[in-house]
mmCIF file as gemmi writes it, N, C-alpha and C atoms, coordinates in Angstrom:
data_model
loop_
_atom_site.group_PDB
_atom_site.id
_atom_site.type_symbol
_atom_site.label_atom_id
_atom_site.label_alt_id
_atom_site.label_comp_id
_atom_site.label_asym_id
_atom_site.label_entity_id
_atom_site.label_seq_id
_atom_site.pdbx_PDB_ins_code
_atom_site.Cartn_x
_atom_site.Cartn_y
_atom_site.Cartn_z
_atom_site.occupancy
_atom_site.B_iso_or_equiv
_atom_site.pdbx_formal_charge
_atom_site.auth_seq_id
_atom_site.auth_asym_id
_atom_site.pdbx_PDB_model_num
ATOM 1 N N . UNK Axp A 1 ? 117.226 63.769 105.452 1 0 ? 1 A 1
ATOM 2 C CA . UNK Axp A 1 ? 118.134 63.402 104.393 1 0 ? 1 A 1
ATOM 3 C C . UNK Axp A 1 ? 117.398 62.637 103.29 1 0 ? 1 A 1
ATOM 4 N N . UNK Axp A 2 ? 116.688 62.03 103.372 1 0 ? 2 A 1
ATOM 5 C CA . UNK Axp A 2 ? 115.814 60.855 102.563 1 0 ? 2 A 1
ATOM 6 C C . UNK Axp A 2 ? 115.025 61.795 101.849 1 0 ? 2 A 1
ATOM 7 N N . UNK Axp A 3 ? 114.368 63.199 102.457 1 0 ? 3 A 1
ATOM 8 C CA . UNK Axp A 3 ? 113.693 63.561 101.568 1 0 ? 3 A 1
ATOM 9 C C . UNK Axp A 3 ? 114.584 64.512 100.532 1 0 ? 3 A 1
ATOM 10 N N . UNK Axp A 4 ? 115.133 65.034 100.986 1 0 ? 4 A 1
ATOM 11 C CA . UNK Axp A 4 ? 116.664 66.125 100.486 1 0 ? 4 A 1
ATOM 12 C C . UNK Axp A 4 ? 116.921 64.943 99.006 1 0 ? 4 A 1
ATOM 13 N N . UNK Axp A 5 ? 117.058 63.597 99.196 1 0 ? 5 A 1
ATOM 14 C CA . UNK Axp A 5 ? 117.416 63 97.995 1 0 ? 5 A 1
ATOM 15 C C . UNK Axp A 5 ? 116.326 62.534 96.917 1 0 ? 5 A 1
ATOM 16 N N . UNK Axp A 6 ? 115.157 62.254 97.616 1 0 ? 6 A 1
ATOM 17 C CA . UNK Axp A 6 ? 113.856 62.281 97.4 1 0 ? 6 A 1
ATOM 18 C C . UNK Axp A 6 ? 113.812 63.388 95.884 1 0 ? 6 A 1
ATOM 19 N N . UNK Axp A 7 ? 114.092 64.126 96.794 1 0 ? 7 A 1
ATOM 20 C CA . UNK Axp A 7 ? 113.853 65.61 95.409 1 0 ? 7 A 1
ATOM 21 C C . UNK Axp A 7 ? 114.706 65.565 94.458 1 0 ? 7 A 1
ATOM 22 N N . UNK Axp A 8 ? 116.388 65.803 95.028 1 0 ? 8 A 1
ATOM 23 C CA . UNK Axp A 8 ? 117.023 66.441 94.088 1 0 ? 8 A 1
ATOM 24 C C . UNK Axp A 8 ? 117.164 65.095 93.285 1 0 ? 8 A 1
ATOM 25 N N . UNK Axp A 9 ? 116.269 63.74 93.326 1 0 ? 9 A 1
ATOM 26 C CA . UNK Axp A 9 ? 117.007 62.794 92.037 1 0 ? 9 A 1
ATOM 27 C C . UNK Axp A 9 ? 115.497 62.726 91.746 1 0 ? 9 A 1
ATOM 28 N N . UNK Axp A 10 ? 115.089 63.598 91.868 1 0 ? 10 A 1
ATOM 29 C CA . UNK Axp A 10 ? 113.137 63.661 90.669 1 0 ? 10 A 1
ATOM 30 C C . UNK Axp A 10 ? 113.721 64.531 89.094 1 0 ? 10 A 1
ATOM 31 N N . UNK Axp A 11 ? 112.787 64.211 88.511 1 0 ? 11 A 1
ATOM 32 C CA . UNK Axp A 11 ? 113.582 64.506 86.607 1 0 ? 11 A 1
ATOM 33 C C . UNK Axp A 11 ? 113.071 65.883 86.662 1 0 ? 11 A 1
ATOM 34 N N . UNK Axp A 12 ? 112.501 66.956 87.4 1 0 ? 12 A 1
ATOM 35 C CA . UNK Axp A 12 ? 112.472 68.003 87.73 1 0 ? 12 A 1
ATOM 36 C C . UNK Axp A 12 ? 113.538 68.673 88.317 1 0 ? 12 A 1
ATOM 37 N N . UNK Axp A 13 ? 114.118 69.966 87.6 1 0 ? 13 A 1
ATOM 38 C CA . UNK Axp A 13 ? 115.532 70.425 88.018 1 0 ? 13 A 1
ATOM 39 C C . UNK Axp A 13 ? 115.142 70.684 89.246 1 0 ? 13 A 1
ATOM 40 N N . UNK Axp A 14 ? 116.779 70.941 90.13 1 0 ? 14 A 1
ATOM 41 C CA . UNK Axp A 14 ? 116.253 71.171 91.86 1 0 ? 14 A 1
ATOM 42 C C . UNK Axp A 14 ? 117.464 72.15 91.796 1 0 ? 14 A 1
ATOM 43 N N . UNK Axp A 15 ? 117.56 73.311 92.324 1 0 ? 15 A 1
ATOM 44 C CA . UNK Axp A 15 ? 118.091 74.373 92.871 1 0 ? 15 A 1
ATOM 45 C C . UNK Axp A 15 ? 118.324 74.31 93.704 1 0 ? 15 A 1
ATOM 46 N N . UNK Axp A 16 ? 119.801 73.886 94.659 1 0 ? 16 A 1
ATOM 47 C CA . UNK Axp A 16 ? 119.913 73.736 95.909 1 0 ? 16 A 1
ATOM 48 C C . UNK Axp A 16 ? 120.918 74.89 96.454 1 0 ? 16 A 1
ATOM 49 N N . UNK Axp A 17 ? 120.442 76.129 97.411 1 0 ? 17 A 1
ATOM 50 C CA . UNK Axp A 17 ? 121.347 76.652 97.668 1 0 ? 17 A 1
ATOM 51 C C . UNK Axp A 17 ? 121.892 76.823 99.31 1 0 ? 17 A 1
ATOM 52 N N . UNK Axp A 18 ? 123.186 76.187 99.069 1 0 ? 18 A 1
ATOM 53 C CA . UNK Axp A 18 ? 123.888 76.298 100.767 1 0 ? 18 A 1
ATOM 54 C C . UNK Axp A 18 ? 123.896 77.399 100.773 1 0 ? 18 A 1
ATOM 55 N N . UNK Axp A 19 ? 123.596 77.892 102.543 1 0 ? 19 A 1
ATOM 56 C CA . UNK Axp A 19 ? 123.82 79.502 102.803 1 0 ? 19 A 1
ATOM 57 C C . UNK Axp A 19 ? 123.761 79.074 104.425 1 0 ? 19 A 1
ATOM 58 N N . UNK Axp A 20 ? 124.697 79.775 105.233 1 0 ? 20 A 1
ATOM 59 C CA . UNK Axp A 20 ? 124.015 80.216 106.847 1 0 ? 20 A 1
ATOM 60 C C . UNK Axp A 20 ? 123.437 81.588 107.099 1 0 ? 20 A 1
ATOM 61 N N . UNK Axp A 21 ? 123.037 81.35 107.893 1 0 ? 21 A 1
ATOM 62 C CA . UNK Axp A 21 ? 122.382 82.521 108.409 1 0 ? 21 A 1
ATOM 63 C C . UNK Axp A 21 ? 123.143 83.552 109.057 1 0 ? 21 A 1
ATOM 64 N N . UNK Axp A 22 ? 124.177 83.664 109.045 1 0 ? 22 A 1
ATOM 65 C CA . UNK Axp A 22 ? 125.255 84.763 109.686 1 0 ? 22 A 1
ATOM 66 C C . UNK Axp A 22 ? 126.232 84.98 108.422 1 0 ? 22 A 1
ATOM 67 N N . UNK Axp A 23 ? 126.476 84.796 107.244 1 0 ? 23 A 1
ATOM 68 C CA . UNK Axp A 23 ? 127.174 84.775 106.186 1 0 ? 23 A 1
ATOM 69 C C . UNK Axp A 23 ? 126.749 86.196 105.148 1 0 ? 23 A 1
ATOM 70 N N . UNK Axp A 24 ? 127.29 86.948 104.898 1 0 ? 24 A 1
ATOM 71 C CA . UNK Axp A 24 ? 126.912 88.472 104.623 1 0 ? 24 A 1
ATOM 72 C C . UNK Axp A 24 ? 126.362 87.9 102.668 1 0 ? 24 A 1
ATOM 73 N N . UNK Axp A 25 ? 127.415 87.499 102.366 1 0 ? 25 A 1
ATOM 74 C CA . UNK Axp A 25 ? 127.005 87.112 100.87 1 0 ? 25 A 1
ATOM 75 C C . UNK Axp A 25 ? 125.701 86.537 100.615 1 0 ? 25 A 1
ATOM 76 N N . UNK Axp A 26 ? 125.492 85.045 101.526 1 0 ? 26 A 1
ATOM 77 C CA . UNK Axp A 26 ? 123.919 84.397 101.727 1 0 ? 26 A 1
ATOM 78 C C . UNK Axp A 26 ? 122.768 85.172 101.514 1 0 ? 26 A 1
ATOM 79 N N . UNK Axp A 27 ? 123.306 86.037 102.322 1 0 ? 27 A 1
ATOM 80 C CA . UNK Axp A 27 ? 121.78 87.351 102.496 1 0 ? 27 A 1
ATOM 81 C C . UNK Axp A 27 ? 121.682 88.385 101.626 1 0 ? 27 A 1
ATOM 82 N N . UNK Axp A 28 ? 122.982 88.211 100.836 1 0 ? 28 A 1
ATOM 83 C CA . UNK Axp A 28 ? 121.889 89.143 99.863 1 0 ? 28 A 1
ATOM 84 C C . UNK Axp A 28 ? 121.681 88.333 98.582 1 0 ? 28 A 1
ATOM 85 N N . UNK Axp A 29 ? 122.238 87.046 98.549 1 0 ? 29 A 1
ATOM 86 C CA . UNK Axp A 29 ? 121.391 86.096 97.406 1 0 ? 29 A 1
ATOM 87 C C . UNK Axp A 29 ? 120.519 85.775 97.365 1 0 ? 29 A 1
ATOM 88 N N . UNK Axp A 30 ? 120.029 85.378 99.189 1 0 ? 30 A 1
ATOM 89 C CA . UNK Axp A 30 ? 118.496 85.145 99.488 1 0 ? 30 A 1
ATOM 90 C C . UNK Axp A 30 ? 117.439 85.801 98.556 1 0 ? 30 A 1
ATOM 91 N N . UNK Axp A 31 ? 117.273 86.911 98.061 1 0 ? 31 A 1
ATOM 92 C CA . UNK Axp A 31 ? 116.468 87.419 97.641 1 0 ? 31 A 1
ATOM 93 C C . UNK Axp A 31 ? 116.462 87.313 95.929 1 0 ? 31 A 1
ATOM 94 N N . UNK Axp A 32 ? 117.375 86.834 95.72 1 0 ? 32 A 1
ATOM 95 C CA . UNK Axp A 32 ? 118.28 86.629 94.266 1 0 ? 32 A 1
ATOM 96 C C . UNK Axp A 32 ? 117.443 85.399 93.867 1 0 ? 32 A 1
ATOM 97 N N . UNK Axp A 33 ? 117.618 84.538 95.147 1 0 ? 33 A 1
ATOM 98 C CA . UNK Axp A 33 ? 116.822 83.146 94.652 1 0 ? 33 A 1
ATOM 99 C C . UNK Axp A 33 ? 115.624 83.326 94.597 1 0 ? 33 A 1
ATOM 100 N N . UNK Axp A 34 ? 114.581 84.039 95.832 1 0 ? 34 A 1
ATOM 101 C CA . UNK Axp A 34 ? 113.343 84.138 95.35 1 0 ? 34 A 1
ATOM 102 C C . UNK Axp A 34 ? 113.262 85.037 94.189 1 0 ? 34 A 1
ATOM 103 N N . UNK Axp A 35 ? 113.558 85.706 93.486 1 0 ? 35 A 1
ATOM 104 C CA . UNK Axp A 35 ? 113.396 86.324 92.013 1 0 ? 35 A 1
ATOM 105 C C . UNK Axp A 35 ? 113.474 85.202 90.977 1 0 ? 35 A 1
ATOM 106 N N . UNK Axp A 36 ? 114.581 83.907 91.822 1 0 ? 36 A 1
ATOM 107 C CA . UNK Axp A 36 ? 114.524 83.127 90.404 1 0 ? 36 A 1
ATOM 108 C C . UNK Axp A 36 ? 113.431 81.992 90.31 1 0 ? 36 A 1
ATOM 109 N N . UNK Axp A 37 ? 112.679 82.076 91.822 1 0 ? 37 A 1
ATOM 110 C CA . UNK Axp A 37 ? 111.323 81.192 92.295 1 0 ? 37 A 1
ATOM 111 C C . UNK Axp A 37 ? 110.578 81.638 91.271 1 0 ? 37 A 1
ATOM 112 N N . UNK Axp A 38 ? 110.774 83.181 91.405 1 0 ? 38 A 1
ATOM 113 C CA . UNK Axp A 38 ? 109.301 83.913 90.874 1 0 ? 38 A 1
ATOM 114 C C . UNK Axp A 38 ? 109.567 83.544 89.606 1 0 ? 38 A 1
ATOM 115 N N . UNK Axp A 39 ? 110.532 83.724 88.575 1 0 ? 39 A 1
ATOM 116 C CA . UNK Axp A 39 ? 110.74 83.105 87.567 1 0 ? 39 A 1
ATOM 117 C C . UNK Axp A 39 ? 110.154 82.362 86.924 1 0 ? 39 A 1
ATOM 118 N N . UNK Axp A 40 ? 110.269 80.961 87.879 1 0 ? 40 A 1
ATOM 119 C CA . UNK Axp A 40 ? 110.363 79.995 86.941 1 0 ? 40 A 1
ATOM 120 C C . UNK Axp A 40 ? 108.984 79.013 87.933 1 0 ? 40 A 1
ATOM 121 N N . UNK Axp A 41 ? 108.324 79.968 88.872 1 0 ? 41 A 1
ATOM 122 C CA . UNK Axp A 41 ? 107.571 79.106 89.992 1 0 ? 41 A 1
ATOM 123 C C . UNK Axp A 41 ? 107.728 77.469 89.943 1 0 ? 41 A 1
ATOM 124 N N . UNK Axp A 42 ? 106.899 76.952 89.47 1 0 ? 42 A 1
ATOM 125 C CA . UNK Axp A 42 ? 107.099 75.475 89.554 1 0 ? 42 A 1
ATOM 126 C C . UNK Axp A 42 ? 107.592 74.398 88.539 1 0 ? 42 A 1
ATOM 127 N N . UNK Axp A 43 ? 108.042 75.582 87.723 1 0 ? 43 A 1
ATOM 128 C CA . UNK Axp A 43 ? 108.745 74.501 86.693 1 0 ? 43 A 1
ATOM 129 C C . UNK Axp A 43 ? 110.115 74.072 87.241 1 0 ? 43 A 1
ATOM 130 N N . UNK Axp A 44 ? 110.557 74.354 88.323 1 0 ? 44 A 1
ATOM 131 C CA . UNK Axp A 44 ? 111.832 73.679 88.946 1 0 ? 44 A 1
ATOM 132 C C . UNK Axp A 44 ? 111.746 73.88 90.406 1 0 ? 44 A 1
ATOM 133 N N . UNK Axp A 45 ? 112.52 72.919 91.532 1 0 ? 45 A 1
ATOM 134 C CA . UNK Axp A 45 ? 112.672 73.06 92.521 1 0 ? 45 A 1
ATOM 135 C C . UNK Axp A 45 ? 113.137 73.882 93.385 1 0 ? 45 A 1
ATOM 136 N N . UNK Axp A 46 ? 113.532 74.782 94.693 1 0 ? 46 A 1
ATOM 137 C CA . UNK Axp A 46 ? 114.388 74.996 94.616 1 0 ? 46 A 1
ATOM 138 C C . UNK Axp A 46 ? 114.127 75.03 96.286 1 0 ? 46 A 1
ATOM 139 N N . UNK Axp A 47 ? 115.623 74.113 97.06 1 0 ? 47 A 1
ATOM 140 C CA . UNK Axp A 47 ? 115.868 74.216 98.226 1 0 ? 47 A 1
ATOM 141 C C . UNK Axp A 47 ? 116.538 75.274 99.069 1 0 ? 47 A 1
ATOM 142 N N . UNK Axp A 48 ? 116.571 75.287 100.178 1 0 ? 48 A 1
ATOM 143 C CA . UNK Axp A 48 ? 118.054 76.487 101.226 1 0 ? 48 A 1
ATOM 144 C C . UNK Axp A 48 ? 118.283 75.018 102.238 1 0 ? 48 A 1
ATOM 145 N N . UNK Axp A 49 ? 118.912 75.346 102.147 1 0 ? 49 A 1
ATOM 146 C CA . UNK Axp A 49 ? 119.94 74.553 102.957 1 0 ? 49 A 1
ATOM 147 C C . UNK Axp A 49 ? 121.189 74.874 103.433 1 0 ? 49 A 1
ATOM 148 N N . UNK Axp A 50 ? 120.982 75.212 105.305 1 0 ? 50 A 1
ATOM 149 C CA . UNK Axp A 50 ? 121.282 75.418 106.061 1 0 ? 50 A 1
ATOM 150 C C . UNK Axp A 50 ? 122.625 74.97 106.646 1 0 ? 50 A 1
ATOM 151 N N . UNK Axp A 51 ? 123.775 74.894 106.103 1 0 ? 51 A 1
ATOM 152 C CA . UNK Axp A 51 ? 125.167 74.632 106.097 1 0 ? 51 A 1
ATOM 153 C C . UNK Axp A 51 ? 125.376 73.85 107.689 1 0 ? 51 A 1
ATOM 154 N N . UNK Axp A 52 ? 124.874 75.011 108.82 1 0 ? 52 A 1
ATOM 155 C CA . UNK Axp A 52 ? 125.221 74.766 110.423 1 0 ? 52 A 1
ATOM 156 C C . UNK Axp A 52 ? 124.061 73.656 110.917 1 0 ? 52 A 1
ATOM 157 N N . UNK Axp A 53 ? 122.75 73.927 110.333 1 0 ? 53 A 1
ATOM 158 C CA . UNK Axp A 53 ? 121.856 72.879 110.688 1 0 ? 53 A 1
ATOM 159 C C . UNK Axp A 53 ? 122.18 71.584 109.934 1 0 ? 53 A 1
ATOM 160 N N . UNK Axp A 54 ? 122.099 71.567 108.924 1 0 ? 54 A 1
ATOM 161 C CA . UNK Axp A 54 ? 122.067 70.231 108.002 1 0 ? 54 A 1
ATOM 162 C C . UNK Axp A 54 ? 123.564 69.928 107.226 1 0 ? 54 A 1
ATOM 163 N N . UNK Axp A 55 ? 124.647 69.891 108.35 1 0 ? 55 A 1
ATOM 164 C CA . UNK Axp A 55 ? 126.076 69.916 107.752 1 0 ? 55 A 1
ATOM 165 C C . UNK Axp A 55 ? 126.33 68.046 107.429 1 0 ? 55 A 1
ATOM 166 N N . UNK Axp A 56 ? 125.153 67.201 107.335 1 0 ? 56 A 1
ATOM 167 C CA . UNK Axp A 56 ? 125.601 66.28 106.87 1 0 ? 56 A 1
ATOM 168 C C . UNK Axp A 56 ? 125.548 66.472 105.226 1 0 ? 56 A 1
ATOM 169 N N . UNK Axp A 57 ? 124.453 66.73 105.019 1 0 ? 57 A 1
ATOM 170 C CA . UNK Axp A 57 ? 124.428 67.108 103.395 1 0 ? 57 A 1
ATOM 171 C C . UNK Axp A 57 ? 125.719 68.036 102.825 1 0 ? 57 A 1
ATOM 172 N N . UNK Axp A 58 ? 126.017 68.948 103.851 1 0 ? 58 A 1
ATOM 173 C CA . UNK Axp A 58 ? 126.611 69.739 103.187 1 0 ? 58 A 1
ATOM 174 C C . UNK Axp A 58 ? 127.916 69.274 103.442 1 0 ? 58 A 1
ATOM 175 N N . UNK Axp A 59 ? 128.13 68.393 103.871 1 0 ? 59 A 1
ATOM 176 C CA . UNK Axp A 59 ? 130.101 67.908 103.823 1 0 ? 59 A 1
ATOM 177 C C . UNK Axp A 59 ? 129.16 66.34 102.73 1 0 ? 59 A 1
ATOM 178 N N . UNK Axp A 60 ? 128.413 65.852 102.453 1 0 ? 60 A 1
ATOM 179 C CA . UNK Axp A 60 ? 128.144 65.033 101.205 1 0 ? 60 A 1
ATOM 180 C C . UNK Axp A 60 ? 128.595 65.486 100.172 1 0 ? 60 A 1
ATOM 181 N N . UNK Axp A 61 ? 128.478 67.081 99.702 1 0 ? 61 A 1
ATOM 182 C CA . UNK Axp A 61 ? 128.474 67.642 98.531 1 0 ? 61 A 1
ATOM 183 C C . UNK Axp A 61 ? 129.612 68.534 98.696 1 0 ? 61 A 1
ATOM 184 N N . UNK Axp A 62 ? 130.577 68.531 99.99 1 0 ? 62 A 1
ATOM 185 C CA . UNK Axp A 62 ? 131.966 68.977 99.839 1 0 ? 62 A 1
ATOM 186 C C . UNK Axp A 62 ? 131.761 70.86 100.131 1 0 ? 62 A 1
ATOM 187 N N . UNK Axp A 63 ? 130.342 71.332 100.704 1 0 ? 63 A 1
ATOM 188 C CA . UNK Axp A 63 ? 130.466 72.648 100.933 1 0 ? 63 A 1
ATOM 189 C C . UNK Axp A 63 ? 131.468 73.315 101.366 1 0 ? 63 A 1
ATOM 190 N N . UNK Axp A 64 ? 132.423 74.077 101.216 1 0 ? 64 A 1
ATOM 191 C CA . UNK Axp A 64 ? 133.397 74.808 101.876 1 0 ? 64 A 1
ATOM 192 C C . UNK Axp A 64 ? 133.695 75.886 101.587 1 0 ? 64 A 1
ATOM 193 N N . UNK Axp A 65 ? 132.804 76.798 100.778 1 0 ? 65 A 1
ATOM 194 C CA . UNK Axp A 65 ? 132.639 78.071 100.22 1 0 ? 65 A 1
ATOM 195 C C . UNK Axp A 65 ? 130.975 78.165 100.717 1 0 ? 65 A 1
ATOM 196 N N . UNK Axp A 66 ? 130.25 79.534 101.005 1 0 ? 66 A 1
ATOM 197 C CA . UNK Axp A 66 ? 129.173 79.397 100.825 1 0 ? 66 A 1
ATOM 198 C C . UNK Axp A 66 ? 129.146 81 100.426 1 0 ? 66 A 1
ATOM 199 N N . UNK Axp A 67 ? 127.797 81.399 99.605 1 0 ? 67 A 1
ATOM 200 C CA . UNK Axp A 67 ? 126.999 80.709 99.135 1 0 ? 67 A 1
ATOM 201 C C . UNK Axp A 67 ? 127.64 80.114 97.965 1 0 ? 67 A 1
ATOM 202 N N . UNK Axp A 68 ? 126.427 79.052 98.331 1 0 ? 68 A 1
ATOM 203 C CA . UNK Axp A 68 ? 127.031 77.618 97.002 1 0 ? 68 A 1
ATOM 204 C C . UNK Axp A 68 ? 126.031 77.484 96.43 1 0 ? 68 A 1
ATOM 205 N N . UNK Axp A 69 ? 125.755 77.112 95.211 1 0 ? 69 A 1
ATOM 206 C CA . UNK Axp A 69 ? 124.303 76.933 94.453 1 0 ? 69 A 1
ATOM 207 C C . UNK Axp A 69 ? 124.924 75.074 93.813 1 0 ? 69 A 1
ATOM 208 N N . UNK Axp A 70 ? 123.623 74.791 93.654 1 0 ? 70 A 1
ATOM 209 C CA . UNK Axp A 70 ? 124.272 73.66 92.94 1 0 ? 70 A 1
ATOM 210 C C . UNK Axp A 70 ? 122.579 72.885 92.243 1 0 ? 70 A 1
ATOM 211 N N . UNK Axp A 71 ? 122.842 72.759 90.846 1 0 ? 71 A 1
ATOM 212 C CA . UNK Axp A 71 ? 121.542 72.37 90.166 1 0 ? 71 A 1
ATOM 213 C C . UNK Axp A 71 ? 121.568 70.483 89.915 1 0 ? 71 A 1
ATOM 214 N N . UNK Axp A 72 ? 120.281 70.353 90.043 1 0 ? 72 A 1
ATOM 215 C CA . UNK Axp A 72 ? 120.251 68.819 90.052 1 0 ? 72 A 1
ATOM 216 C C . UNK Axp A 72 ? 119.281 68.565 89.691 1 0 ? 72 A 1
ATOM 217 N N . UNK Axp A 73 ? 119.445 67.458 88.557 1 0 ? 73 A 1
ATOM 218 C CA . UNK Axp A 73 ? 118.161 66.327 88.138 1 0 ? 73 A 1
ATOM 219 C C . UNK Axp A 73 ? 118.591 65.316 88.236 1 0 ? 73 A 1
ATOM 220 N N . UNK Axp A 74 ? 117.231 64.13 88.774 1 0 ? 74 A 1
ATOM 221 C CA . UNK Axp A 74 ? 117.793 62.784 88.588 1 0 ? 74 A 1
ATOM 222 C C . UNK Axp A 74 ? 118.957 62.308 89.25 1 0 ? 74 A 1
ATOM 223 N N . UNK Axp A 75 ? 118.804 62.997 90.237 1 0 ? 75 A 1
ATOM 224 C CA . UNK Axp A 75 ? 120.273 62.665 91.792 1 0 ? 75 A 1
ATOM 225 C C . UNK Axp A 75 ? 121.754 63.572 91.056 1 0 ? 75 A 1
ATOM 226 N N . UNK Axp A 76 ? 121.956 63.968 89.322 1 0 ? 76 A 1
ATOM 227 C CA . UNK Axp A 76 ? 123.093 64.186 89.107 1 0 ? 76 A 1
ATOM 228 C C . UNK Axp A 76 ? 123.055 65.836 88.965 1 0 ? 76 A 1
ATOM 229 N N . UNK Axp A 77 ? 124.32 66.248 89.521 1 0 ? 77 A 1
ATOM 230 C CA . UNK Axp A 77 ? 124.858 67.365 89.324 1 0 ? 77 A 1
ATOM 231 C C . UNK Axp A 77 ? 125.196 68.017 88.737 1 0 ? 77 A 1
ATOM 232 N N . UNK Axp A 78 ? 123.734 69.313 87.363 1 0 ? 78 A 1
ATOM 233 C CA . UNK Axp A 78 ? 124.684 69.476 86.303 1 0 ? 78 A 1
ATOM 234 C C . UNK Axp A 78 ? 125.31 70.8 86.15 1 0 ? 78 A 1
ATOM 235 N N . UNK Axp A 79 ? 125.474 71.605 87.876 1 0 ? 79 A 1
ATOM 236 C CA . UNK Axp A 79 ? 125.925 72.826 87.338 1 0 ? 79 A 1
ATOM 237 C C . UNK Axp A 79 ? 125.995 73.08 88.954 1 0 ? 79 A 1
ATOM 238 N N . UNK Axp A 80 ? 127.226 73.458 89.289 1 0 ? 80 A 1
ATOM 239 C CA . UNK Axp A 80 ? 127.61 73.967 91.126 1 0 ? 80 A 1
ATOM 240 C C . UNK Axp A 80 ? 128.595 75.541 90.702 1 0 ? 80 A 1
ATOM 241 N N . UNK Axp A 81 ? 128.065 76.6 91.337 1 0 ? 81 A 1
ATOM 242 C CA . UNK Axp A 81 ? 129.216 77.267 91.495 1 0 ? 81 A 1
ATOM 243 C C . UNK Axp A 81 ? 128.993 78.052 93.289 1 0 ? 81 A 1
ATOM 244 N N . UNK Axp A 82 ? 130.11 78.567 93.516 1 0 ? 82 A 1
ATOM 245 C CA . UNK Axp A 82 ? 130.337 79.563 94.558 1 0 ? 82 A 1
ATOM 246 C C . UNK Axp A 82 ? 130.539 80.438 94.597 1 0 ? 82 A 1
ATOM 247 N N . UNK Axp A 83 ? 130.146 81.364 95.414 1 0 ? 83 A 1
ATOM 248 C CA . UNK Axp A 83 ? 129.896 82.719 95.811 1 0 ? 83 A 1
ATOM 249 C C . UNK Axp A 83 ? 128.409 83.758 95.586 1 0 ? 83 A 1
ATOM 250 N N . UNK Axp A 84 ? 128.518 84.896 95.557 1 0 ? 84 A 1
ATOM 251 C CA . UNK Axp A 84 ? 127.566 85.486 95.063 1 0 ? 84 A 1
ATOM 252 C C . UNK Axp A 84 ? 127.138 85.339 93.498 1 0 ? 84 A 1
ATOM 253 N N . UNK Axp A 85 ? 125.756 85.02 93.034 1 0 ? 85 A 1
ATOM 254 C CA . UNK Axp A 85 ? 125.582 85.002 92.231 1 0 ? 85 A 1
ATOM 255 C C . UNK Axp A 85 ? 124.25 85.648 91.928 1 0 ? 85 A 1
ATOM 256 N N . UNK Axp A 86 ? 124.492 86.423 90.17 1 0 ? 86 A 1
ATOM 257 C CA . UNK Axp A 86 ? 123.219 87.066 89.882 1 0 ? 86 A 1
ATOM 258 C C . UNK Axp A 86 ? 122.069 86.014 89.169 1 0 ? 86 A 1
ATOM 259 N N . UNK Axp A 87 ? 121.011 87.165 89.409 1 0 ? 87 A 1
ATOM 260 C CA . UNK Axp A 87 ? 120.025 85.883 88.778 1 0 ? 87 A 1
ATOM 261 C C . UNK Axp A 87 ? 119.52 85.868 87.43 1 0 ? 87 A 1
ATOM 262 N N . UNK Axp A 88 ? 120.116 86.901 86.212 1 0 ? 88 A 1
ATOM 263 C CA . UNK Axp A 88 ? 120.389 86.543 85.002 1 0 ? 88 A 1
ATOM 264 C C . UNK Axp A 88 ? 121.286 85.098 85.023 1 0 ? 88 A 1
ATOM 265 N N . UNK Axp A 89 ? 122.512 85.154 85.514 1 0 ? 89 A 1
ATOM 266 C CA . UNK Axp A 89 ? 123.377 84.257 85.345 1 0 ? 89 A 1
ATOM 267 C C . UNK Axp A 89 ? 122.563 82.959 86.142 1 0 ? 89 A 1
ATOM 268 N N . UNK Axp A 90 ? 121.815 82.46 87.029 1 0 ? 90 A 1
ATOM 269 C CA . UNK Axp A 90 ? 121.428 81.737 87.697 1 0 ? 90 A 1
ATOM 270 C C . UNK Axp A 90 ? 120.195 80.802 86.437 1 0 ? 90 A 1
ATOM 271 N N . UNK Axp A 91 ? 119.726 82.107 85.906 1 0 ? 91 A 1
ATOM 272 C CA . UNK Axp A 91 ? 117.698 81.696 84.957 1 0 ? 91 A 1
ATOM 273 C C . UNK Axp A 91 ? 118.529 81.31 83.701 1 0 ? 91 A 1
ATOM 274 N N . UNK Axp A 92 ? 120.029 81.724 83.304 1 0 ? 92 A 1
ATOM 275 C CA . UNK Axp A 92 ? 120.515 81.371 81.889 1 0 ? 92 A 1
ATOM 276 C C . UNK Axp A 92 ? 120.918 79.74 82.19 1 0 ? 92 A 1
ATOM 277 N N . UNK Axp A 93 ? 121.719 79.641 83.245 1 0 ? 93 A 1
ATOM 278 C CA . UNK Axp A 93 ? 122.19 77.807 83.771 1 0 ? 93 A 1
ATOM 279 C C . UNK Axp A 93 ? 120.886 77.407 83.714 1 0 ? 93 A 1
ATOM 280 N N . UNK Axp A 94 ? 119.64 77.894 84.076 1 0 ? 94 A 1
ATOM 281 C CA . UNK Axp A 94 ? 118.583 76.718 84.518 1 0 ? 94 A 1
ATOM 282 C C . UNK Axp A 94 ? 118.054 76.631 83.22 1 0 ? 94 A 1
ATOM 283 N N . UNK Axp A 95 ? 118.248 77.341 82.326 1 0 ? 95 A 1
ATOM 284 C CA . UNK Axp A 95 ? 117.388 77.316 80.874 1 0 ? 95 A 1
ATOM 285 C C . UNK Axp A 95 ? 118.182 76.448 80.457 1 0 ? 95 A 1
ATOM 286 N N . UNK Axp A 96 ? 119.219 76.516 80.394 1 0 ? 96 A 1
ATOM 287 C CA . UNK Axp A 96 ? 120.138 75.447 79.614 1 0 ? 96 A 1
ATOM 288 C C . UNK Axp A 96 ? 119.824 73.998 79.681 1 0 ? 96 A 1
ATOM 289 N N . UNK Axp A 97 ? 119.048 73.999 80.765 1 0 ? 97 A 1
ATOM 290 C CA . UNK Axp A 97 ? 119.048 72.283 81.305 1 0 ? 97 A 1
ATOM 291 C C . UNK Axp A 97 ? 117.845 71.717 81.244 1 0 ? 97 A 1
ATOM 292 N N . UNK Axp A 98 ? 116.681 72.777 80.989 1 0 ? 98 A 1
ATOM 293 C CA . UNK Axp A 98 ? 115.233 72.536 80.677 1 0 ? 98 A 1
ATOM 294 C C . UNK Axp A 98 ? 114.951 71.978 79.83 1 0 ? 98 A 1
């Protein structure tokens, strides 16, 4: 947990996306997000986070839809949505905030 906050409140955006591993939508964003790694490699963060393993974080941030994306600098939250998402729509939110 310490490091999970560690990151997402560094002034470097952080990409955090809830997903489990048995969730049909998760899996095919999985690959959505690494396109948006490849993107943007290290000019932003970007976590997975494991809903069933690490459900303290994820009842912190109120998960109850997944997949959930949720962007963060500086500990604050400037952009969460749910469900499947593309990764035009994903690289246009993260430009916005660069």
């Amino acid at each position: 947990m310490t490091k999970f906050n560690d990151i997402i409140s560094s002034d470097k955006l952080t990409l955090v996306d809830f997903y489990a591993t048995w969730c049909g939508p998760c899996k095919m964003q999985s690959p959505i997000i690494d396109k948006v790694k490849e993107h943007f490699g290290n000019v932003i963060n970007i976590l997975k986070i494991d809903v069933d393993h690490d459900n303290e974080i994820a009842n912190i941030y109120s998960i109850h839809s997944i997949p959930t994306l949720i962007l963060f600098k500086n500990g604050r939250i400037l952009w969460r949505a749910s469900g499947l998402r593309q990764a035009s729509d994903i690289e246009t939110k993260i430009k916005e905030f660069l």
